[in-house]
N, C-alpha and C positions, 0 to 999 in steps of 0.2 A: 637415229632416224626413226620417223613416226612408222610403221609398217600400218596398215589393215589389221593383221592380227590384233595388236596393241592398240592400236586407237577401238577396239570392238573389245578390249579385254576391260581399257578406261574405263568405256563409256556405259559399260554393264557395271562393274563394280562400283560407279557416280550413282547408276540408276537405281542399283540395290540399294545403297545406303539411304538414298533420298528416298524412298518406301519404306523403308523400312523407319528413318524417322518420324515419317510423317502419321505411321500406325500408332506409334509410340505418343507420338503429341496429339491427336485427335479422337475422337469421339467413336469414327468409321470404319476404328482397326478391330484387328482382329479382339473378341471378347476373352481374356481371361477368366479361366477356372480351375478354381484351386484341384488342387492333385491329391485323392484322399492320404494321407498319412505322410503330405510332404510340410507339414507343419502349419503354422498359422500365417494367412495372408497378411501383406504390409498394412493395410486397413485396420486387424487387428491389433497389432504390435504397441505396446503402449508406449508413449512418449513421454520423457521426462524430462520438465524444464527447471534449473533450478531457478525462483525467483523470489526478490525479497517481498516481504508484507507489512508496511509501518503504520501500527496502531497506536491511537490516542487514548490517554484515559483523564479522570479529573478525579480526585475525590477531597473532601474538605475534613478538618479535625477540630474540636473545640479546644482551644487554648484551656478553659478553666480544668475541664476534665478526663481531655484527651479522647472524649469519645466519637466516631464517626458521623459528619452532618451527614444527611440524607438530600439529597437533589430537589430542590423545593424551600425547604424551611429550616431554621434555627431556634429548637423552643427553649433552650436553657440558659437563656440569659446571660449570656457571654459576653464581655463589648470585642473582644477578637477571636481570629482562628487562621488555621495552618491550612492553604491550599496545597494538594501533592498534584502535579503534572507528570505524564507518565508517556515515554513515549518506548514503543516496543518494535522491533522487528521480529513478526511471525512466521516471518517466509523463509527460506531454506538457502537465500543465497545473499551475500554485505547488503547491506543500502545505503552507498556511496555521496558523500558530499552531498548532502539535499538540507535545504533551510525549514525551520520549524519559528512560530511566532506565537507568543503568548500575548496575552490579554488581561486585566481586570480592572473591572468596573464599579464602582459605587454610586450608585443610584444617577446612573447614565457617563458618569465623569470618568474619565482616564485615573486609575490611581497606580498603576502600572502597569506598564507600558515600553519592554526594550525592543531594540533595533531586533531585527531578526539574526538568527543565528544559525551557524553552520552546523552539523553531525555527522557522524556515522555510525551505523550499529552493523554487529557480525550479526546473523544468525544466529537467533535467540535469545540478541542480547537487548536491555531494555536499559534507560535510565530516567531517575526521578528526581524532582527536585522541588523545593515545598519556596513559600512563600506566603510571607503573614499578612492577614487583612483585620483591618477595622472594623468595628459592626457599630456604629451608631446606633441610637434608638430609630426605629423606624425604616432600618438600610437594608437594599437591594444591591447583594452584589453578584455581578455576574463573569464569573471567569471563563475563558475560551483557549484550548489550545488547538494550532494547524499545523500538522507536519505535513513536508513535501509542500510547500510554499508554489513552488516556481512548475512543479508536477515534471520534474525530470527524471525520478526513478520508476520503471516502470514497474510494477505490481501486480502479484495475482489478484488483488483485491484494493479498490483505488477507494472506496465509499469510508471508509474507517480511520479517515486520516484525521477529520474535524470531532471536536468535542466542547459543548459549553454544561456549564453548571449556575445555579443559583440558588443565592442561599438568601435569605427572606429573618431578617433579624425580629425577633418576637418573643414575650415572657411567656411562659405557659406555666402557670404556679397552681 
């Protein structure tokens, strides 16, 4: 049986709480202030997410002499060279099932060209894989690799996914 008492005991302890959330969620409650030597406020406290970070890289090698092309040109008259493709996870936590697509080109033309493909990298781990190009007299090639295709992993840093190179076949004697 509902008494007076009790329905006055309810209907305070209803109205308490609903003030008391409503200080809590709004703008109009009471102001906090921190309490000298009671530690540092939640504002302070830093948060730690762990998330992954999948960087691209490109770099080219000359087949005659192994030595590093430079982004732009090929002065050593090489007719071929070794693309490395490099994809890295920099960030602190997997980067799960995400597709990466490579590219290259000779003087506009597909000369390779696979379907896309799936990966994963742990946390700091990176892998590379090369692939040989042609250099005709006169050839522009341009290789391109994109990790995170479909942009389902999400990133502390989303802009470092894409990478192109070009290498510009030339004698310089």
């Amino acid at each position: 049986m509902l008494t007076r008492r009790r329905f006055a005991q309810a209907l305070s302890l209803s109205l308490t709480l609903a003030v008391t959330l409503l200080a809590f969620t709004s703008h109009w409650g009471v102001e906090a202030k921190p309490v000298q030597g009671a530690g540092s406020p939640l504002s302070q406290i830093p948060i730690h997410i762990k998330l992954p970070d999948i960087e691209t890289s490109i770099a080219a090698f000359s087949d005659c002499d192994s030595t590093q092309i430079y982004n732009g040109y090929f002065p050593n008259c090489c007719s071929s060279a070794r693309v490395r493709f490099t994809i890295k996870n920099k960030g602190t936590a997997t980067a799960k099932n995400f597709f990466y697509k490579v590219v290259i080109r000779n003087n506009g033309v597909k000369v390779y060209d696979p379907p896309a493909a799936q990966m994963t990298l742990n946390s700091g781990e990176s892998k590379s894989f090369f692939v040989k190009v042609s250099l005709p007299p006169d050839a522009v090639v341009k290789a391109s690799i994109r990790a995170d295709t479909t942009s389902s992993v999400f990133e502390t840093n989303e802009t470092n996914n894409f990478k192109y190179f070009t290498i510009k076949e030339g004698c310089i004697k």
